[in-house]
DORO-686995 format. One line per 3 residues: number of its first residue (from 1); their letters; for each residue x, y, z of C-alpha. Coordinates in Angstrom, 1 decimal. Each point is the difference from the previous one (the first is absolute). Last residue first. Example, Ala and Ser with C-alpha at 12.3 -4.5 7.8 and 13.67 -1.06 7.14 Angstrom:
<nodes>
2 = sa = 13.7/-1.1/7.1 ~ -1.4/-3.4/0.7;
</nodes>
This chain:
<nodes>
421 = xxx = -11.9/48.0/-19.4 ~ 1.9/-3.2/1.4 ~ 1.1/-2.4/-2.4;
418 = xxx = 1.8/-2.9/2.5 ~ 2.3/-2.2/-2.0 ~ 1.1/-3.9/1.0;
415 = xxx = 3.5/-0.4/0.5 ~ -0.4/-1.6/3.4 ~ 2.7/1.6/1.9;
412 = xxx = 2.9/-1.3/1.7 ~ 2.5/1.4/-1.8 ~ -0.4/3.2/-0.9;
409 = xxx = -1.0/1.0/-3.8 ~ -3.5/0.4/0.6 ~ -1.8/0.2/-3.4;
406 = xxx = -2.3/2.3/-1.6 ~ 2.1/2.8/1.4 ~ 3.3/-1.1/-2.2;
403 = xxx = -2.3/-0.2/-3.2 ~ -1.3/3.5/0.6 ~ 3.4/1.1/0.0;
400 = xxx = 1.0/-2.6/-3.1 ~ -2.3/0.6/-2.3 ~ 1.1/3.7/-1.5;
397 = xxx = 3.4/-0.6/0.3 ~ -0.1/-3.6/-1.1 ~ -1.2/1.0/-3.7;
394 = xxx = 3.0/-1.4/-1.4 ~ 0.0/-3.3/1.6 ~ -3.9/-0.5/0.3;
391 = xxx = -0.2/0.5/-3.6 ~ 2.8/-2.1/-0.8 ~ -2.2/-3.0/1.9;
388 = xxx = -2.8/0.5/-2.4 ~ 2.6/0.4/-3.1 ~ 1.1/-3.6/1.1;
385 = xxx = -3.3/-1.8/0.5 ~ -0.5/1.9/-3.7 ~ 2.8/-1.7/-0.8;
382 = xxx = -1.1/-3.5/1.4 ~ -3.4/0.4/-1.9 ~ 1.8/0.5/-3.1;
379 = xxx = 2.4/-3.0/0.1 ~ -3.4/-2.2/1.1 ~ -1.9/1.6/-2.9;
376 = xxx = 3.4/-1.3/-2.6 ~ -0.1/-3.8/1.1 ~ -3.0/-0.9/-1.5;
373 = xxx = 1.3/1.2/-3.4 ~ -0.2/3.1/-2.2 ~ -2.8/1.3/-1.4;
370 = xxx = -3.0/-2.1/1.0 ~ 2.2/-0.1/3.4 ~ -0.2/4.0/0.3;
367 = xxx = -4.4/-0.7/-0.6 ~ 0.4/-2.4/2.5 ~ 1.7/2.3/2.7;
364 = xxx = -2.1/3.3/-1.9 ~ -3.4/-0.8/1.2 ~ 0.6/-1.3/3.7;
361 = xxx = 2.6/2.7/1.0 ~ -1.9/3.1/-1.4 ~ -3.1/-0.2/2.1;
358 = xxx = 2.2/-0.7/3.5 ~ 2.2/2.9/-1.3 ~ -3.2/2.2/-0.4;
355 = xxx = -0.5/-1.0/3.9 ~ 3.1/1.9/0.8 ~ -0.7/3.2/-0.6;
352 = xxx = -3.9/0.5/1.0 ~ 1.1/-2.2/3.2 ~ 2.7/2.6/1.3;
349 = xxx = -3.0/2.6/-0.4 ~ -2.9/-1.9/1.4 ~ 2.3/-0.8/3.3;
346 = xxx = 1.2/3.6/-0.3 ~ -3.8/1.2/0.6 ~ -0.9/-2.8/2.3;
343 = xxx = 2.8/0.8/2.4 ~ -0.6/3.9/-0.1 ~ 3.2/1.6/-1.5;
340 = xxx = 2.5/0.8/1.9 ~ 2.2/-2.1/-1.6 ~ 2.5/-3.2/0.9;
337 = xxx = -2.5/-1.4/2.1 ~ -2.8/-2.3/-2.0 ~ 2.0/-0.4/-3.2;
334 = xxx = 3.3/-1.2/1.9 ~ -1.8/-2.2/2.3 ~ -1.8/-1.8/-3.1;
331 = xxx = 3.1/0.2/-1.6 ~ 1.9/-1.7/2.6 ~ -2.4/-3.1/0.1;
328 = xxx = -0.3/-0.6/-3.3 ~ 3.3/-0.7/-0.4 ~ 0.8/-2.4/2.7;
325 = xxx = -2.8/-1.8/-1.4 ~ 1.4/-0.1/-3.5 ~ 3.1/-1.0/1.0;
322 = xxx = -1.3/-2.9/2.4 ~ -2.4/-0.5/-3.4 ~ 3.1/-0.2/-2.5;
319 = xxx = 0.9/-3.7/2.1 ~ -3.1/-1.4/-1.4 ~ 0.3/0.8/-3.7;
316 = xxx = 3.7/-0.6/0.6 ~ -0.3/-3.3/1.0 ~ -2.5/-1.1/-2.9;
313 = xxx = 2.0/1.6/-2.5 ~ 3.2/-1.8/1.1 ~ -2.3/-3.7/-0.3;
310 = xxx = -0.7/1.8/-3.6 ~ 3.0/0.7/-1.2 ~ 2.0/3.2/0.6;
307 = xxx = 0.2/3.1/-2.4 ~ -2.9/1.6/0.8 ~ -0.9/-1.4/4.2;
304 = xxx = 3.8/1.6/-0.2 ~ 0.1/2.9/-1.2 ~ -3.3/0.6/2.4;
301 = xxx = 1.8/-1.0/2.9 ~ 3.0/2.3/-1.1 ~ -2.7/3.0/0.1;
298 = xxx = -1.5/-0.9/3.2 ~ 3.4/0.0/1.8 ~ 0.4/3.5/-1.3;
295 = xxx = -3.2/1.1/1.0 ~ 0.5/-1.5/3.3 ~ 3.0/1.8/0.3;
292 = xxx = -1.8/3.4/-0.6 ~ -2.3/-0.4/2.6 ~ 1.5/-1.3/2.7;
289 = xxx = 2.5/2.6/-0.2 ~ -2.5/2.8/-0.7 ~ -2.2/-1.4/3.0;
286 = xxx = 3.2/0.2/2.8 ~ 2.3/-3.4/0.6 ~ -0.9/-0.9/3.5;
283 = xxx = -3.6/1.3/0.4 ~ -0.5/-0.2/-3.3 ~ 0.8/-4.2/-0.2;
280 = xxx = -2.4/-0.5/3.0 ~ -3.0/1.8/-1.8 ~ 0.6/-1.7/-3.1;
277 = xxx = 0.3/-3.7/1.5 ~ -3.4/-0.6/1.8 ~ -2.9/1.6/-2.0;
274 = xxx = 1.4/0.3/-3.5 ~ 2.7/-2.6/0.1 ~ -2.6/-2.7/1.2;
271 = xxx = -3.2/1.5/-2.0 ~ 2.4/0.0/-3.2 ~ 1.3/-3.7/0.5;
268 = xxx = -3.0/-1.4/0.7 ~ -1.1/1.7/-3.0 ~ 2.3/-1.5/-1.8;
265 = xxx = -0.7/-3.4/1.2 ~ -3.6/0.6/-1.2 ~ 1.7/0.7/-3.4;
262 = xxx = 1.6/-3.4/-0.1 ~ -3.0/-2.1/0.9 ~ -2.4/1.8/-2.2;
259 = xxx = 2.1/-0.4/-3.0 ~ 0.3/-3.8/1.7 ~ -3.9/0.0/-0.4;
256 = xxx = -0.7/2.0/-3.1 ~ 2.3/-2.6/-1.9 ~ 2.8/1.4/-0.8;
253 = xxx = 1.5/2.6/-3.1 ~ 3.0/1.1/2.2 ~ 0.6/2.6/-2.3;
250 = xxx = -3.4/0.9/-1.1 ~ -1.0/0.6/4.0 ~ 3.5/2.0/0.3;
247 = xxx = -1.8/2.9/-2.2 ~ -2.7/1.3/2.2 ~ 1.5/0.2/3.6;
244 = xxx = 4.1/0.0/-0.6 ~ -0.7/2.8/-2.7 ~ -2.2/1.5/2.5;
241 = xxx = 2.5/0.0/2.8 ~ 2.6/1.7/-3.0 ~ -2.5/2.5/-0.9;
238 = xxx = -0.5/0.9/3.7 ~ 3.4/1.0/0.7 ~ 0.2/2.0/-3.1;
235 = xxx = -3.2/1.8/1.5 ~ 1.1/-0.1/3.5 ~ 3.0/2.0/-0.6;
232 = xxx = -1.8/2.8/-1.6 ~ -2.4/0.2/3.1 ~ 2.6/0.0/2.4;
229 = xxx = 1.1/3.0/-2.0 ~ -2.9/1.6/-0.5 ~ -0.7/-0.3/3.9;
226 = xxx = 3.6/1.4/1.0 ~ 0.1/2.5/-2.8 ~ -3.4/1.6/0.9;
223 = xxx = -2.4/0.8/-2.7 ~ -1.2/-3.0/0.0 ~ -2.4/1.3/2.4;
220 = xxx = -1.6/2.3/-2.6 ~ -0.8/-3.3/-2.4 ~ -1.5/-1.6/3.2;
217 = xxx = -2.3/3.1/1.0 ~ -1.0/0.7/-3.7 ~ -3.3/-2.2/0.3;
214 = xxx = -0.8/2.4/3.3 ~ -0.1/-1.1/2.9 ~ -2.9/1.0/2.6;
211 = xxx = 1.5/1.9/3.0 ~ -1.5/-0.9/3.4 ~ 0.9/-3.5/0.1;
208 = xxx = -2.9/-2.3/-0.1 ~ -0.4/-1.5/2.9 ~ -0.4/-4.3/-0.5;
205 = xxx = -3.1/-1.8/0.0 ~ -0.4/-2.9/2.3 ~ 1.9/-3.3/-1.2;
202 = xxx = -2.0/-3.1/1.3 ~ -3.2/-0.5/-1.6 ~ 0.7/1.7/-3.7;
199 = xxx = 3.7/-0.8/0.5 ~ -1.2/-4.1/0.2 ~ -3.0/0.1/-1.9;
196 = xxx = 2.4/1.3/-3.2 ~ 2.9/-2.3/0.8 ~ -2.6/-2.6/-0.8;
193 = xxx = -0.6/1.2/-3.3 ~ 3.9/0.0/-0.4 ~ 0.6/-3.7/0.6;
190 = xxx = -3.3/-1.1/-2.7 ~ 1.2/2.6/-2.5 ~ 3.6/-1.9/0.8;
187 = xxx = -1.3/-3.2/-0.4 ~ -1.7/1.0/-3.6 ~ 3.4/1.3/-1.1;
184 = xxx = 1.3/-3.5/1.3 ~ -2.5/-2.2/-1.9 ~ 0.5/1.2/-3.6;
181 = xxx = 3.3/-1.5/-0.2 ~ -1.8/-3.5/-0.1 ~ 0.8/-2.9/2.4;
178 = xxx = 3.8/0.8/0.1 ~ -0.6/3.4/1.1 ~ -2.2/0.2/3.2;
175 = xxx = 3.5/-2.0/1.2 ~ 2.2/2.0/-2.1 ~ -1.4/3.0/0.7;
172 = xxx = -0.6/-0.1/3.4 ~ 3.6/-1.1/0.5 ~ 1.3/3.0/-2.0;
169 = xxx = -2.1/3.0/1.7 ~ 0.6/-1.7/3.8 ~ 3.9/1.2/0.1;
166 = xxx = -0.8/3.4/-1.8 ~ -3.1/0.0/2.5 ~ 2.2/-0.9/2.9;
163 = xxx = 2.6/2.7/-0.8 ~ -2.2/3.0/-0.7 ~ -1.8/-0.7/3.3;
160 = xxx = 3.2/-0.4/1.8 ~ 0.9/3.2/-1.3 ~ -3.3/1.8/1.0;
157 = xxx = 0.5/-1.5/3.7 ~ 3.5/1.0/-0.2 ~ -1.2/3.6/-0.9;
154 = xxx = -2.5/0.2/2.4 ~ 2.5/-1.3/3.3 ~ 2.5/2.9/-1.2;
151 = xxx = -2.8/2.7/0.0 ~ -1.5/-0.7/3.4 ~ 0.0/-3.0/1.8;
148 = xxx = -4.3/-0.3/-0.5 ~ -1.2/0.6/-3.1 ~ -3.0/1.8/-1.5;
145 = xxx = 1.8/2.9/-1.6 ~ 3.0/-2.2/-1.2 ~ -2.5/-2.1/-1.2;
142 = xxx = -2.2/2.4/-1.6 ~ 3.2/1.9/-2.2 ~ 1.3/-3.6/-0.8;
139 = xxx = -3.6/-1.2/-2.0 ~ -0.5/3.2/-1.4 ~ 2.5/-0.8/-2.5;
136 = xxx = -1.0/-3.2/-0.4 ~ -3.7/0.0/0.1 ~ -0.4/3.0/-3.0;
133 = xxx = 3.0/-1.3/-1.6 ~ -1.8/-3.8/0.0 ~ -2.8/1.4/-1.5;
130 = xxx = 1.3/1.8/-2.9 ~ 2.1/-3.4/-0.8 ~ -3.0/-2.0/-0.1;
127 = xxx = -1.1/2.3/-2.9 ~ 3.3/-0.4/-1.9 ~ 0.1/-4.2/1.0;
124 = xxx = -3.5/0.3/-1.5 ~ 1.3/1.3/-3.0 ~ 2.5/-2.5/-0.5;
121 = xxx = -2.4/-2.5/0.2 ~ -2.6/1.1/-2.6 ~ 3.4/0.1/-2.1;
118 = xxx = 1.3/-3.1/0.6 ~ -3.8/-1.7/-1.2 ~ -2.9/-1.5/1.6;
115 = xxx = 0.2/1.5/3.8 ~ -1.7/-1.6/2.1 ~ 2.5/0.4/2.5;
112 = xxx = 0.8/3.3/0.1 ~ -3.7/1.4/0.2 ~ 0.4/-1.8/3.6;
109 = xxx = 3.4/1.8/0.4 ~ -1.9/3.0/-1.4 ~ -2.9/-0.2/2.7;
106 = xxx = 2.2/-0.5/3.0 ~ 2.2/2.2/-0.8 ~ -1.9/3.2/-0.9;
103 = xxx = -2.2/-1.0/3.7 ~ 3.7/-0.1/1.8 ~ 0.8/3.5/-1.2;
100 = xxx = -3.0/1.8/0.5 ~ -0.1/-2.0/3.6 ~ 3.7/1.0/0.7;
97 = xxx = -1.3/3.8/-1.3 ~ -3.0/0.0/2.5 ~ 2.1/-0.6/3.4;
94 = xxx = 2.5/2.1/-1.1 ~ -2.1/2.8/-0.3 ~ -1.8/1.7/-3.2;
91 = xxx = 1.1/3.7/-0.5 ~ 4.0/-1.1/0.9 ~ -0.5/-3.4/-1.3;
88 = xxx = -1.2/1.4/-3.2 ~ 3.1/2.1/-0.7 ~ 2.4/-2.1/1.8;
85 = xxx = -1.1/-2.9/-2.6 ~ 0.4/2.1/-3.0 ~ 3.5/0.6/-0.5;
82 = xxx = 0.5/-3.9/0.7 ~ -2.2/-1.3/-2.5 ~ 2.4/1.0/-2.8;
79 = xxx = 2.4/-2.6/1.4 ~ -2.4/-2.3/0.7 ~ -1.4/0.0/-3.7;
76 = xxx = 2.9/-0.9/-1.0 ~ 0.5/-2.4/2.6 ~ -2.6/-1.7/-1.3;
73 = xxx = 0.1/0.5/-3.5 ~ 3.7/-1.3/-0.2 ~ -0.8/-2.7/2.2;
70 = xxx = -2.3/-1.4/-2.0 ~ 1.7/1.1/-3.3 ~ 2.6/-3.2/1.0;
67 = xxx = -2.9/-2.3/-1.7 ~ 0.9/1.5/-3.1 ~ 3.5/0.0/0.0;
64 = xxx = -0.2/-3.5/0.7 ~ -1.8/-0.6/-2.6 ~ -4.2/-0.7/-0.2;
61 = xxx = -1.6/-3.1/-0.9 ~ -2.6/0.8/2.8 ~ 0.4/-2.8/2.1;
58 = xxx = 3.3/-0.8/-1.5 ~ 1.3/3.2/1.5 ~ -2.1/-0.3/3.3;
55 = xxx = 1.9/-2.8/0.8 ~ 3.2/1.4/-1.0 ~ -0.4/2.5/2.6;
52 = xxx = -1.9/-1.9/2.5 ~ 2.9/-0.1/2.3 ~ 0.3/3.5/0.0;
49 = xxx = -3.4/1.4/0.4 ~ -0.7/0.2/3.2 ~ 3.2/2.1/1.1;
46 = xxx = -1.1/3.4/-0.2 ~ -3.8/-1.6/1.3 ~ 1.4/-1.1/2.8;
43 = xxx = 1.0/3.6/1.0 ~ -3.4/0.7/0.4 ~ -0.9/-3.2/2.0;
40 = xxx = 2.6/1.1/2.3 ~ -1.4/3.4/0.0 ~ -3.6/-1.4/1.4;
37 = xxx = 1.2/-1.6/2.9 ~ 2.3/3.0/0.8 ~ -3.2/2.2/0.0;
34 = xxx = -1.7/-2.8/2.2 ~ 2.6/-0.1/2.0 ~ 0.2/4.2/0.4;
31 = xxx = -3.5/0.2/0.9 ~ 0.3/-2.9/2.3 ~ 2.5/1.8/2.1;
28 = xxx = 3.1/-0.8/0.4 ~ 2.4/-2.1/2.5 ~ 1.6/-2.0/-2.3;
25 = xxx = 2.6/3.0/-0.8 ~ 0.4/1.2/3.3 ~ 1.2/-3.6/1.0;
22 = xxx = 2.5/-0.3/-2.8 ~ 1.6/4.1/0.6 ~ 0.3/-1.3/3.6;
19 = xxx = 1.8/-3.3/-0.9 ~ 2.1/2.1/-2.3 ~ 0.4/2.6/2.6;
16 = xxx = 1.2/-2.8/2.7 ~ 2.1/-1.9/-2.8 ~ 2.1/3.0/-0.8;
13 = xxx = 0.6/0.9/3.5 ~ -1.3/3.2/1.6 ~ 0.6/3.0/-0.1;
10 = xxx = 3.3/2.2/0.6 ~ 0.8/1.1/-2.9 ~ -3.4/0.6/-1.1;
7 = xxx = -3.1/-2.4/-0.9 ~ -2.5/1.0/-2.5 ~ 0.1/2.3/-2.7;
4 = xxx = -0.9/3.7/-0.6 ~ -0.7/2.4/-3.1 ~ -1.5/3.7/-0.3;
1 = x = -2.1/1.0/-2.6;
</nodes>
C-alpha cells in the first residue's frame, strides 16, 4: 500500500487547504450523512450511560462494580465482535451489515430499558454491544467508500461523528435521565430505528470486495509490528479513557444533570481536539510526538482528577477529553495506514486488542478501590497512560516511517492524511 498527503512544499497556505479540506467535507453525499447520522447516535450510546450511573445503581440496588459490568459486557462483546464483522460484511455488504448492526441495537437498547434486575441489564448492554461492532466498524469502511474529499475528508467526517456522539451521549442521558434512567436506552432504540429508514432509503449497497475475509484475517494482520504495536498502545491507552469513562461518575457522585453537564463538556473537548487540533498539531510536531506527549499529559491529568478535590476533578475530567481527542485521532490514522493490510481488516484487528482494555477498565477501577482506595484506579490508569506512550517510544522504528507519510511535514500543509491504495 502506498501512502500520500495533501499539500507540498510549495502548496498552498494553511488556511486555503484547511478551508478546502472544510468545504470537501460538507459537501457529501446523502449516503454518507445519513451513515454519519447514524454513527453519532452509536457513539452516544458509549457515553449514555454515565450520568445515570448511580441512578441506575439505586434503581436496581446494585454496586458500583455492578453497574460498571455494562460496559464491561459491551465492549467485551465488541471486542470479540470485531473478528467477525469483516467476515460477514465481506459475504453480506456494507449496506446489510450497518442494518444487522443497527436492528441488534435497537431491539436490545429497548430490551435495555425494561430491564428488572442488573443482570438482565448487563446482558443487554452484551447484546447491544454485538450490534454496535457490526455498525461501527463497518460504519468507517462505507463512508470513506461513499465520500466525497477522498480519504482525509472520510476520516474527519468519522471523527467528528465519534466526537459529537461522545459529546451528545452525556447530555442525552442526563436530561432522558433525571426523569427515569430507563428513558434514554428507550431514546436511543427510538434514534437508531430512524437511522435504519434513513441508510435503508439513502445509502445504496456498497461492492463487496473480491476476497471474502476470513475470521483469522485481523489476528493474521497483527502480525505486523507497526499494527500490533499501535494496537498494544491503544489498549493501555484505552484502559485509562475508560477508567476516566466508567469510574469518574462514582467520583463526582452528581446529580444526572451536572454529571451530564460535565461529561458533555468533555466531549466538546474530544470532538474539538479530535477534528480541529490533532491534525494541525501532526503536521507541525509529527503523529508519534503528538502522540506520545498527549499520553503523558493524560497521565498527570488523571493523577490529578485522583488526588485533587472535587472542583480539580471536575477540570480535569473535562480538560482529559482535548487529550483524549488528540488521541483518538492518531490511532485511528495509525491503524488504518501503518500496514498493508486491508483497512477493514487492521481496523477489526487494532480494535480486537484494544477493546478488551475498554471491558477491563470499568470492572477492575472499582473493584481496585474495594481494595485499596479511590485514589489508587486513577494512579493505575495514569501508568498504563504511561506504558501506552512507552510503547510508542520504543517501538518508534517500526511506527514512525509510516507515521512520517501519514502526515505532511512541510509547512504549509494541511496535516490531514491521504490513504491511497
Amino acid at each position: 500500500m502506498s501512502h500520500s498527503s495533501t499539500g507540498s512544499a510549495g502548496g498552498p497556505a494553511e488556511g486555503d487547504t484547511l478551508d478546502a479540506g472544510a468545504t470537501s467535507l460538507l459537501r457529501q453525499p446523502k449516503a454518507v450523512w445519513a451513515t454519519a447520522g447514524a454513527s453519532v447516535v452509536a457513539f452516544m450510546g458509549i457515553g449514555l450511560v454515565d450520568p445515570i450511573l448511580p441512578s441506575i445503581a439505586k434503581g436496581l440496588e446494585a454496586t458500583p462494580s455492578q453497574v460498571s459490568l455494562l460496559f464491561t459486557s459491551y465492549f467485551l462483546i465488541t471486542a470479540v465482535a470485531m473478528l467477525v464483522t469483516g467476515f460477514v460484511s465481506s459475504r453480506i455488504g456494507g449496506k446489510k451489515t450497518l442494518l444487522v448492526g443497527l436492528a441488534l441495537v435497537v431491539v436490545f437498547a429497548a430490551l435495555a430499558g425494561t430491564s428488572g434486575s442488573v443482570g438482565e441489564l448487563v446482558g443487554f448492554r452484551a447484546g447491544w454491544g454485538l450490534g454496535n461492532a457490526l455498525f461501527v466498524s463497518t460504519a468507517l469502511a462505507v463512508i470513506v467508500g461513499a465520500a466525497a474529499g477522498g480519504s482525509a475528508a472520510a476520516i474527519l467526517l468519522y471523527e467528528s461523528a465519534l466526537g459529537l456522539g461522545m459529546a451528545c451521549g452525556p447530555l442525552v442521558g442526563a436530561l432522558l435521565g433525571n426523569a427515569s434512567w430507563r428513558y434514554p436506552f428507550f431514546g436511543t432504540a427510538a434514534l437508531m430505528a430512524i437511522g435504519f429508514l434513513c441508510i435503508t432509503a439513502f445509502l445504496k449497497e456498497q461492492p463487496r470486495p473480491a476476497r471474502k475475509t476470513s475470521i483469522l484475517d485481523p489476528i493474521k494482520a497483527l502480525g505486523h509490528g507497526g499494527l500490533a504495536s499501535a494496537a498494544v498502545s491503544a489498549f493501555f491507552y484505552n484502559y485509562t479513557f475508560f477508567t476516566i469513562l466508567a469510574f469518574t461518575p462514582f467520583v463526582l457522585n452528581m446529580t444526572p444533570y451536572k454529571s451530564g453537564g460535565v461529561f458533555f463538556a468533555w466531549g466538546v473537548l474530544l470532538a474539538f481536539f479530535s477534528v480541529i487540533v490533532a491534525p494541525r498539531m501532526q503536521a507541525h510536531f509529527g503523529s508519534l510526538k503528538v502522540l506520545g506527549g498527549s499520553l503523558v499529559l493524560l497521565a498527570a491529568d488523571v493523577l490529578v482528577l485522583g488526588y485533587g478535590g472535587h472542583t480539580a476533578a471536575i477540570v480535569c475530567t473535562i480538560v482529559s477529553g482535548a487529550f483524549i481527542g488528540v488521541n483518538n485521532t492518531v490511532y485511528t490514522e495509525l491503524a488504518l495506514g501503518v500496514s498493508d493490510a486491508p483497512r477493514p481488516v487492521a481496523s477489526a484487528g487494532y480494535n480486537f486488542v484494544r477493546w478488551f482494555a475498554a471491558a477491563a477498565a470499568p470492572y477492575f477501577a472499582p473493584k481496585i478501590e474495594e481494595w485499596t482506595d479511590i485514589h489508587i484506579p486513577f494512579v493505575v490508569a495514569a501508568v498504563t497512560a504511561l506504558l501506552g506512550a512507552g510503547v510508542v517510544w520504543v517501538r518508534r522504528n517500526a511506527l514512525t516511517h509510516e507515521a512520517e507519510e501519514l502526515v505532511p511535514q512541510h509547512a504549509g500543509e494541511d496535516g490531514i492524511s491521504v490513504f491511497a491504495n
